[in-house]
C-alpha positions, 0 to 999 in steps of 0.5 A, a space after each residue: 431086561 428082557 430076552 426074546 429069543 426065537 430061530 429054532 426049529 426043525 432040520 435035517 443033518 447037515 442043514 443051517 439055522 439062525 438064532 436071534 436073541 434081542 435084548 429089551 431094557 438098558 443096554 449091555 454097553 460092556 457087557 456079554 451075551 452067551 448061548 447055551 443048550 439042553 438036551 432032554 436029561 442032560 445039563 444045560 452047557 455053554 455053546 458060544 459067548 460074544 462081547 458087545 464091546 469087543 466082539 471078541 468071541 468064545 465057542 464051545 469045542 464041538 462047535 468051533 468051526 459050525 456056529 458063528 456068534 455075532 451081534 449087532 448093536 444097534 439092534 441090541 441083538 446077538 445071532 448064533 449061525 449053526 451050520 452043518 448041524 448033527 442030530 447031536 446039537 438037538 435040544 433047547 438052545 437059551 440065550 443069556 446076558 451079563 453086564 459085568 464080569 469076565 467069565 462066559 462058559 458058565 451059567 453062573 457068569 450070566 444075571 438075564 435069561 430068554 425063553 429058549 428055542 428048540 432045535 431039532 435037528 433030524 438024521 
């Protein structure tokens, strides 16, 4: 299973960026699919988790209400929409996969890995 994530960039507060995260190899047919993020010096945190089967989605706090998780299937890719970004949500952004199990805020709860992308988001 490989994850490719790409999306990231540069952007000034208030501005929009989409993230895609496909997914090669066998499918996640009732699995789960998160993002989380790094910060320079700081651990990496849960930001959002979306369920292939359901779509039922989970988010971090400080982001409800910003980013919108969705997925689509047929693609076997999931996309994060960060909208009214702030300098805060700087750092490299992972997304991840699991194919079993019901926990999504931690690192532990994910067996697949992407690469990351950088978001920089700009004051």
């Amino acid at each position: 299973v490989q994850l490719q994530a790409s999306g990231g960039g540069l952007v000034q507060a208030g501005g929009s960026l989409r993230l895609s995260c496909a997914a090669s190899g066998r499918a996640f047919n009732g699995g789960k699919m998160g993002w989380f993020r790094q910060a320079p010096r700081k651990e990496r945190e849960f930001v959002a988790a979306i369920w292939w089967s359901s779509g039922t989605e989970y988010y971090e706090a400080s982001v409800k209400g910003r980013f919108t998780i969705s997925r689509d299937n047929a693609k076997n890719t999931v996309y994060l929409q960060m909208n009214s970004l702030k300098p805060g949500d700087t750092a490299v952004y992972y997304c991840a996969a699991a194919r079993y199990g019901s926990g999504y805020a931690s690192r532990t709860s994910y067996d697949y890995w992407g690469q990351g992308t950088q978001v920089t988001v700009s004051s």
